[in-house]
Each structure stands twice: as C-alpha cells, then as structure tokens.
C-alpha positions as CSV (number, residue, x, y, z in Angstrom):
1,X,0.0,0.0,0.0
2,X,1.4,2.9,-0.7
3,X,1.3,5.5,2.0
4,X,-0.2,8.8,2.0
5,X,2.1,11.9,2.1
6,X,1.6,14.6,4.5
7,X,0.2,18.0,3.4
8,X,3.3,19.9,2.9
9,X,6.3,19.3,0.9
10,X,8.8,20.7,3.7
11,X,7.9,17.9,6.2
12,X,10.1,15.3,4.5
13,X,13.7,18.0,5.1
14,X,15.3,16.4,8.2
15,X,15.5,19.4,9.9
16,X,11.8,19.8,9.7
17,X,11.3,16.3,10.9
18,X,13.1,16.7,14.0
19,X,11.2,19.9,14.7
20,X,8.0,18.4,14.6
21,X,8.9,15.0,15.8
22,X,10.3,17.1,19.0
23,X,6.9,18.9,19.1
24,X,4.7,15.7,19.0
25,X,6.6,14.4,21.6
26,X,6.7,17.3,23.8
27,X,2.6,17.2,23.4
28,X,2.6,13.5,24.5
29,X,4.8,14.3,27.5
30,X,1.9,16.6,28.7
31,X,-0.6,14.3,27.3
32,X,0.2,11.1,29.5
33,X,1.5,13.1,32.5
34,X,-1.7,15.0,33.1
35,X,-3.6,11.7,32.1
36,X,-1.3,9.0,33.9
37,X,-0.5,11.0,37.2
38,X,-3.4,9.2,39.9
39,X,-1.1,6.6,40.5
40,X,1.1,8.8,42.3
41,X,-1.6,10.4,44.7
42,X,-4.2,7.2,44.7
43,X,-3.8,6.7,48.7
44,X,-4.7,10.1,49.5
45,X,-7.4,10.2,46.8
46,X,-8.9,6.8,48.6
47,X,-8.6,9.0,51.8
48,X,-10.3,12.0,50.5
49,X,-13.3,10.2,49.1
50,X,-13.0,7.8,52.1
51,X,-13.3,4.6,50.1
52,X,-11.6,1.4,50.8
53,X,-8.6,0.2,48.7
54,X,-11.1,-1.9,46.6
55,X,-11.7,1.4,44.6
56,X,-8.4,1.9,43.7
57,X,-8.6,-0.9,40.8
58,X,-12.1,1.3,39.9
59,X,-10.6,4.2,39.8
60,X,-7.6,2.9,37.7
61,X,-9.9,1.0,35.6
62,X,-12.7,4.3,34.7
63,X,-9.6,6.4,34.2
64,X,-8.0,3.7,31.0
65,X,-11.4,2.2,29.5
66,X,-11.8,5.3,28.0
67,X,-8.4,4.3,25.9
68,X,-10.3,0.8,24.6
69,X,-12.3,3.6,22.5
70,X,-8.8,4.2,20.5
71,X,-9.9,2.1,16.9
72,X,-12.6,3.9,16.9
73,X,-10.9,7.5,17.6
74,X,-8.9,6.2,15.0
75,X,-11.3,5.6,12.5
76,X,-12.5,9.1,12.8
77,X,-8.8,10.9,12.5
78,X,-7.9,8.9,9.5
79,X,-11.6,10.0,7.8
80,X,-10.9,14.0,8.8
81,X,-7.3,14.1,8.6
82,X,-5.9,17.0,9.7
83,X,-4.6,17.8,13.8
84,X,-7.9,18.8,15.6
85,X,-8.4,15.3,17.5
86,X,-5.1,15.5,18.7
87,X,-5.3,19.0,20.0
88,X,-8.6,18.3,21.4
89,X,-7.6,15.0,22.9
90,X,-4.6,16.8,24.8
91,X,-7.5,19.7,26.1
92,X,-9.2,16.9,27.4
93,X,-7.0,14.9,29.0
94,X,-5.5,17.9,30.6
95,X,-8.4,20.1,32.0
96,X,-9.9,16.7,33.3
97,X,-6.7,16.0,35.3
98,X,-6.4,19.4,36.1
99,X,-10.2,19.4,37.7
100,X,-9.9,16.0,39.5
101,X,-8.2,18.0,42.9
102,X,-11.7,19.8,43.2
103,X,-14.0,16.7,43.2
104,X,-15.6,16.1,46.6
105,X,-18.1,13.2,45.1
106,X,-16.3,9.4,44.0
107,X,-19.3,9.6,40.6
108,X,-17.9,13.3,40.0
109,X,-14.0,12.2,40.6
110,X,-15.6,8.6,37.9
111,X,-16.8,11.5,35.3
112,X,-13.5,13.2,35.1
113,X,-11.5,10.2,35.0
114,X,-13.7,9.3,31.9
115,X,-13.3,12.5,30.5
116,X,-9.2,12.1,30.6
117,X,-10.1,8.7,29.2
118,X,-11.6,9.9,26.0
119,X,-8.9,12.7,25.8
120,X,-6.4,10.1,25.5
121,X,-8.3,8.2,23.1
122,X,-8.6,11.2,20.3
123,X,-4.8,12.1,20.9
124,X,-3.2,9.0,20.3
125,X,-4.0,7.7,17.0
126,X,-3.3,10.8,15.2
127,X,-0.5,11.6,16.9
128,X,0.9,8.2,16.1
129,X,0.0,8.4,12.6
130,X,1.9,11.7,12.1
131,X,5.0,10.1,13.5
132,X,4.6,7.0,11.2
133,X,4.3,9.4,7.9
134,X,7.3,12.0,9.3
135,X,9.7,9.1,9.1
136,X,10.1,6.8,6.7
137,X,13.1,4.9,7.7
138,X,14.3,3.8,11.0
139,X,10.4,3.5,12.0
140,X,11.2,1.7,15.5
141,X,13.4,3.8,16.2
142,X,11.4,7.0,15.3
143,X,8.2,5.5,17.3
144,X,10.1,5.1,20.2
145,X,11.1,8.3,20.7
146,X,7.5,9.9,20.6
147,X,6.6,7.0,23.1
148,X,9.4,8.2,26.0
149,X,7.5,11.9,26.1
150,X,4.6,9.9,26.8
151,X,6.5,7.5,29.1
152,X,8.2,10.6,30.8
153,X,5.3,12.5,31.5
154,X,3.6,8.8,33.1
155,X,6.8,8.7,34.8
156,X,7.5,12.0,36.3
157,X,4.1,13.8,37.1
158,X,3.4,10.9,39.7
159,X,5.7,12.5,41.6
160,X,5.0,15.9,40.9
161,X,1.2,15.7,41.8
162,X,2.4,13.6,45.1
163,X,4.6,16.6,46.0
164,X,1.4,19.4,45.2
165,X,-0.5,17.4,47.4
166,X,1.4,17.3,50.2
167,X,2.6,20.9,49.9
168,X,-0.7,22.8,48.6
169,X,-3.7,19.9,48.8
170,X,-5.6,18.4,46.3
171,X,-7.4,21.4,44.5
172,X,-3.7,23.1,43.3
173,X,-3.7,20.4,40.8
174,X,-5.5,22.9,38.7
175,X,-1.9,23.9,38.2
176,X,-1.2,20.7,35.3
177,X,-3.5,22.3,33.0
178,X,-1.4,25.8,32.3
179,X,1.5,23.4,30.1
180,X,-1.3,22.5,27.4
181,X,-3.2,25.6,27.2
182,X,0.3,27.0,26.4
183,X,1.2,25.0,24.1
184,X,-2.3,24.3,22.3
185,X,-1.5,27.8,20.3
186,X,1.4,25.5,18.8
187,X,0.0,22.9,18.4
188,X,-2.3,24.3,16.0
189,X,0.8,26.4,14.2
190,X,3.4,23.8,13.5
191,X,2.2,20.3,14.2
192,X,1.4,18.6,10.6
193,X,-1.8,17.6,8.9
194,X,-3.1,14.3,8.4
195,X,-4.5,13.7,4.9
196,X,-8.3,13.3,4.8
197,X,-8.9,9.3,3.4
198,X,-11.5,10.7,1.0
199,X,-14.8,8.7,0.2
200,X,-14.6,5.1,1.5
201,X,-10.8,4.3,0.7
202,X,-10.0,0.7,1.0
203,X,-12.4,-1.2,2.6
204,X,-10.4,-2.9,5.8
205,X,-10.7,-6.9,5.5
206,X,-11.8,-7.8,9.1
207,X,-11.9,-10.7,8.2
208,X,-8.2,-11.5,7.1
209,X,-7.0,-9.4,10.2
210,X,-9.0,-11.1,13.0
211,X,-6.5,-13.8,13.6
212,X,-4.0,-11.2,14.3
213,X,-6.0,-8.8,15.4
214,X,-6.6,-11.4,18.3
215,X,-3.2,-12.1,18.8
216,X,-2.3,-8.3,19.7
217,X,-5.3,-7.9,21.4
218,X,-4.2,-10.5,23.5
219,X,-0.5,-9.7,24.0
220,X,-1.3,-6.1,24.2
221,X,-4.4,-6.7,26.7
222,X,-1.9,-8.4,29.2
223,X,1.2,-6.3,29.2
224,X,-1.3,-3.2,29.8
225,X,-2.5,-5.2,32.5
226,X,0.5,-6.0,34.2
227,X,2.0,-2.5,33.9
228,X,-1.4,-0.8,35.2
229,X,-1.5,-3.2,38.0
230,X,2.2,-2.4,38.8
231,X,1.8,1.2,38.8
232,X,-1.7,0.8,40.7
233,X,-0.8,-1.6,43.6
234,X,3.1,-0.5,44.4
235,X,2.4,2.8,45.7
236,X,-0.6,0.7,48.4
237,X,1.6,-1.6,48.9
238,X,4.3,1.3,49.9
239,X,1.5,3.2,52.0
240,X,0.8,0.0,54.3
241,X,4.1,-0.5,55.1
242,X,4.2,2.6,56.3
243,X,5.9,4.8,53.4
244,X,4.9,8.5,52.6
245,X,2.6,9.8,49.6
246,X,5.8,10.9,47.6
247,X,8.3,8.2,48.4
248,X,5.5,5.6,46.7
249,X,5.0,7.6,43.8
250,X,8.8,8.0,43.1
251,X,8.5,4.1,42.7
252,X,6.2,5.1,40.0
253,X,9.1,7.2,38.7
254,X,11.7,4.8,38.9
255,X,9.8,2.6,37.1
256,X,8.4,4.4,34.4
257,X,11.1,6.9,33.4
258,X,13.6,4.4,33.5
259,X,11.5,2.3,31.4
260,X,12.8,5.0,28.5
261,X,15.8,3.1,28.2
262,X,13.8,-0.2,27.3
263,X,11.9,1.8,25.2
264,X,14.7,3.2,22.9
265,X,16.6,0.4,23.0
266,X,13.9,-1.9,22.0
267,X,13.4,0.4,19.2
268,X,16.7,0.2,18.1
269,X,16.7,-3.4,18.4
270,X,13.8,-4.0,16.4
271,X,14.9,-2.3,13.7
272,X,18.2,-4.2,13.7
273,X,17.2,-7.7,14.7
274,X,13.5,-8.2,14.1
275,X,10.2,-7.9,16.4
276,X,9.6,-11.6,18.0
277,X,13.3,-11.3,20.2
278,X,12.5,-8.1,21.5
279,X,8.4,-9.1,22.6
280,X,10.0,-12.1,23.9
281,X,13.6,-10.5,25.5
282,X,10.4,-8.4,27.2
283,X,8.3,-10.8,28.2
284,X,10.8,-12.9,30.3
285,X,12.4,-9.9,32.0
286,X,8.9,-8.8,33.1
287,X,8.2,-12.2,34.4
288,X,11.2,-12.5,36.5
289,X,11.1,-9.1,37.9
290,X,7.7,-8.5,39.1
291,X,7.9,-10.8,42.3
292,X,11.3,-9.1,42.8
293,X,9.5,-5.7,42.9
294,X,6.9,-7.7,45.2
295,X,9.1,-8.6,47.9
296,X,12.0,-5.8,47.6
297,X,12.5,-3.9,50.9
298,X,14.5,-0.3,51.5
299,X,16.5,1.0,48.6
300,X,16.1,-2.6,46.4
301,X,12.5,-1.3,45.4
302,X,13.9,1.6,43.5
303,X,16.4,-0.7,41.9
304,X,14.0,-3.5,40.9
305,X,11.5,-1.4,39.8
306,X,14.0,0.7,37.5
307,X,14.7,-3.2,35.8
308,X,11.2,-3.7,35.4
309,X,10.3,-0.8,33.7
310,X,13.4,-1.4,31.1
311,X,11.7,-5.2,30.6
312,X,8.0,-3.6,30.4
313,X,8.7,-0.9,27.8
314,X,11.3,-2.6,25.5
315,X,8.4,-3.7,23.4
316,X,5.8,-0.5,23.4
317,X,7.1,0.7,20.1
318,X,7.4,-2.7,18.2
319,X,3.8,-2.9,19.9
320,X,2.1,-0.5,17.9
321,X,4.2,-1.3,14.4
322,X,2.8,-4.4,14.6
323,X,-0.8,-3.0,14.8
324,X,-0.1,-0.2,11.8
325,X,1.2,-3.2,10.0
326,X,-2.1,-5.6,10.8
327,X,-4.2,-2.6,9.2
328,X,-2.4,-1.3,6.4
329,X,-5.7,0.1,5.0
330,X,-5.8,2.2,8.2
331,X,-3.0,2.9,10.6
332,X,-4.5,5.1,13.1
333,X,-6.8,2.5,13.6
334,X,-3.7,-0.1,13.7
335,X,-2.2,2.1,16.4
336,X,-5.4,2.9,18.9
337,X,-5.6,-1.3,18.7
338,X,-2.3,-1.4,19.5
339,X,-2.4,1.1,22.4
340,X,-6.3,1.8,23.3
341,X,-7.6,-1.4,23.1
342,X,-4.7,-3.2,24.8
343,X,-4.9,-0.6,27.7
344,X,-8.6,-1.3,27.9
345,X,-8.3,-5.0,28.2
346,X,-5.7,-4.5,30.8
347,X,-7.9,-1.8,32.5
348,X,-11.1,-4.0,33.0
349,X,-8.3,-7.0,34.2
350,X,-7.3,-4.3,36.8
351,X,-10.9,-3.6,37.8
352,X,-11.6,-7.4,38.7
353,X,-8.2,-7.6,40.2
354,X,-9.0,-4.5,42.4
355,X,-12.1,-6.3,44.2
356,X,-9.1,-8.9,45.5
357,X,-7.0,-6.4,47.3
358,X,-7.0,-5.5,51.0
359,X,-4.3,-4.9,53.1
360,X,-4.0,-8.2,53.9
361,X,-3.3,-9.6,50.6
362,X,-2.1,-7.0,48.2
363,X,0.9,-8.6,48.1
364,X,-0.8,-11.6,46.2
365,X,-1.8,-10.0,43.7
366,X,1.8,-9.4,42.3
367,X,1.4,-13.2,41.4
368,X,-1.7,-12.3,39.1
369,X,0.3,-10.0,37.1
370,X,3.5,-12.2,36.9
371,X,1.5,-14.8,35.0
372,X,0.0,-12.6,33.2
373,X,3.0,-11.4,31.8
374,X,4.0,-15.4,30.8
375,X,0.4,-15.4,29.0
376,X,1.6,-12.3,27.1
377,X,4.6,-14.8,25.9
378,X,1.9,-17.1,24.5
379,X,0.5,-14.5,22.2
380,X,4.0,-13.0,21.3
381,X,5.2,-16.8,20.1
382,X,1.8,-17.3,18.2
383,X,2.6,-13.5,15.9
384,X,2.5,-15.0,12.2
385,X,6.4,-14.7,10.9
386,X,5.4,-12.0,8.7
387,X,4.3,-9.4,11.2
388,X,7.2,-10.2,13.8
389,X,10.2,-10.6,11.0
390,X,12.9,-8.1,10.4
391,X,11.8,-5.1,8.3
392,X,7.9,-6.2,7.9
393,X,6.5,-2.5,7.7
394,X,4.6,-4.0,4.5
395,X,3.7,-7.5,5.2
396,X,0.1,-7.1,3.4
C-alpha cells in the first residue's frame, strides 16, 4: 500500500522532521502526565473520598477504558485528517486531570477520570499516525522516541502531583492544566496535517485481520494489564508499610522513566534484529522481575523497579508497528488497537483484580500480574512470521 504523504512538501527535510517529531513528543509528554499521574496520589485520593482500597482498581480501571475507544478515535482521525483530534484530545485529557483535585463526590471524581479517558483516546491515533508518515526509515526507532515523552510524562508527574499534594492539597492540581493551554496555540501552528482518506478508501478486510488482530489484542491486553496493575498496587503496597505519599509515587518514577531506556533500545533493536526477540527479550524480564519488585525492601524497590520498567517498555514501540502493519488500510486505527484497546483489556483485568485487594493480601496480587506477563509470551510466540520478521513494515 502505498502511504499517503503529509500536506506539505517541507515535512520530508530532516531538519523539519526533528522539529515536529520534537513537538509531538513534547505534546505526549503533557498528554500522559496530566492523564497518567493518579497513581502517584491514589492513597490520598482513597482517603479524601473515604473509600476502601477496593476502589483503587475502579478508579484505575474508569480512568484507562476510556483508551479501549482508540480504533474507533482512530477511524475518525484517518476520515478528517488534519490535527484537531489530537489537540482536542490533549484539552481533554489535561483540564480533566487538572479538575480531579476539586471533586468532593467518588461519581464526579468517575466523570472526570472518563473524560481524561476519551482525551487520550482522540490524541493517540493521530498523533501516532503523524509520526509513522514523518519518518520513513528507522520507523522503530522514530516511534520510540514519541513514546518516552509519553512514558516521561507517566513517569514523572506521579511525583509531581504527590509533592502538590502534600505541599498545597488536592485542589492546586489545577496547576497541570497551564502546560497544554500554552502550548495548544502551537500545536495548531506547526504540528502537521493528516490527509483526509476521502470517500470510503480501501475497505479494511476484518476478516483477514481477525486472527492477528486477536493475537495483539491478547499480547497487548496483558502487558497493559500487568504494567497498570504495577503502577496501581506498588504505591498501596508502599503506603501499608508505612511509606509516605511521595516516596511511593517516586517508585512510579523509577519505574516508568527508567523504562525510557527499554523503550529506545527496544526500538533500536527491532529495527536491527526483528520484532519476535525483543516481545519475547520483554516478556521474560517482566516475568522475572515482578515478584522481585513484590518482595524488595529499603533502597532494592527503586532498583528493581527501574529493571522492570526497562523489561515492560522494551516492546511498546514494536507494539504498535505491529498494529499499523495488521491494518495497512488504516493505521491510526492499527495504532489505537495497539495502544487503546490493549490498555482497555488491561484496564477491566485491573478492575476485577482490584475487588481482590485488601491490606491483607495486596501482596498476592503481584502473582496475578507475573502470570499474566508469561500469558503475554503465549500470544507473542503465536505473531504470524510475517508481522514479527525483520523489516515487515509491508507485510500485506
């Protein structure tokens, strides 16, 4: 297929690229921080709406469905090309983290949470569809450096929010909105234009893609899982044995900005030695580390947790290639499969899990997630060759 070029001839000189690539990835940074930063603050959020730790897998669970709506968010950029969903999508995501410090009721705190849900639903598929066209060689490479702004911004805000709470209270979150509004009037300057797919286009063939569909709906569905239940239950577990707001969410930091080196170098690898060794390379780090992280004490939480988050993200951008290359026909749709989909899966796991937890047996749960990260393995080993070989950016 061949792929559609973007709406200005000027995109493809390098020193454009790395402009805009720079931009988009600055935008995702804000994105996932604003969107990705409960974690961080979930104990005292339990407190303030006194509700028992059940509702922490709710609350992580109404926060990430929203994602599953990605395909179709997709569906809709790739029919009005241009850049409104993602700048709309980043509005969302933003003013609805920035509002969830001044809700006093758990359905009003729910509403918000599925308002950032559907933000980050309309900003991903674009956004990830602009990066694909930008660059047309080194593709893993290229996708994985838009992913760290998002994985920075999941990584880092934790910690930021934890430290506004403790300093200034819940309702100064207001203060994670400013970054987007600022940078909205950019947005709409400099980032570039998808094409609009006129009339029908190519008509996707569901049914040649629903075997593989499956298989990354799977293997996407339980790696979401085991990294939302991660960042979910570590910072509980921290709080019952008696550690403070922020130390817990810097667990959250450790692991998810660290996780930036998995990410890059799993880009790199991918583009050098093929897709299936990195999923797998990812899957079996994950499964050894998790019961690490589980019963790590003192300083050896930080350290485990930074391994984990190298092992959870060395496959997030060979994760989505996989999905623009199941749907050549439409790769924002390939993407929010990829991404929004998998998350949603993993969200609703998280939301039975929750019902589990107490402070009796939180630790337990650790176990879930390590097995689900050997089912993930199952579903990477099953990828037909052509989707996981070296250099398969055109398998159909």
């Amino acid at each position: 297929m061949t792929v559609p070029q973007l709406s200005f001839d000027r995109v493809t000189e390098p020193s454009r690229i790395d402009k805009r690539l720079l931009g988009l990835t600055w935008s995702h940074f804000l994105n996932d921080g604003a969107a990705n930063y409960l974690p961080g603050i979930l104990p005292a959020v339990l407190v303030s709406l006194h509700e028992p730790v059940k509702m922490a897998g709710i609350l992580m669970a109404a926060l990430m469905i929203g994602q599953a709506l990605q395909p179709l968010m997709g569906w809709i950029a790739d029919r009005l090309g241009g850049r409104s969903m993602l700048v709309i999508g980043l509005l969302f995501s933003s003013i609805g983290g920035a509002l969830l410090g001044v809700a006093s009721y758990t359905s009003v705190f729910i509403g918000l949470l599925l308002l950032i849900g559907v933000g980050n639903a309309m900003f991903h598929p674009q956004s990830l569809a602009l990066v694909r066209l930008m660059v047309r060689d080194r593709q893993g490479l290229s996708t994985s450096l838009f992913l760290i702004g998002g994985e920075l911004g999941r990584g880092i805000w934790p910690t930021i929010a934890s430290l506004i709470v403790v300093h200034f209270g819940l309702p100064s979150l207001w203060l994670f909105a400013v970054p987007a509004i600022l940078t909205t009037p950019f947005l709409l300057l400099w980032a570039p234009k998808l094409p609009a797919r006129k009339g029908r286009g190519q008509s996707i063939q569901w049914t040649k893609h629903l075997y593989p569909m499956s298989l990354l709906v799977g293997f996407a569905g339980f790696r979401a899982f085991v990294t939302l239940g991660m960042v979910t239950f570590i910072p509980i577990m921290w709080h019952f044995h008696g550690g403070t707001l922020v130390s817990g969410a810097t667990i959250i930091t450790t692991l998810v900005s660290v996780g930036v080196i998995g990410n890059l170098g799993g880009g790199h690898l991918t583009d050098r030695l093929g897709r299936r060794p990195i999923l797998l390379l990812s899957v079996v780090g994950t499964t050894i580390l998790i019961p690490l992280v589980a019963v790590a004490h003192g300083p050896w939480i930080w350290v485990a947790a930074a391994f984990l988050g190298m092992a959870l993200f060395l496959s997030a951008s060979t994760n989505i290639l996989i999905g623009q290359d199941i749907f050549p026909e439409n790769r924002s749709m390939g993407s929010g499969i990829a991404l929004g989909l998998g998350n949603g899966v993993g969200a609703m796991l998280v939301f039975v899990t929750g019902f589990w937890s107490s402070e009796q047996d939180i630790t337990a749960l650790f176990g879930v997630l390590t097995v689900a990260s050997v089912l993930s393995g199952v579903f990477a080993l099953l990828f037909p060759k052509a989707l996981v070989q070296k250099h398969s950016s055109a398998v159909h």
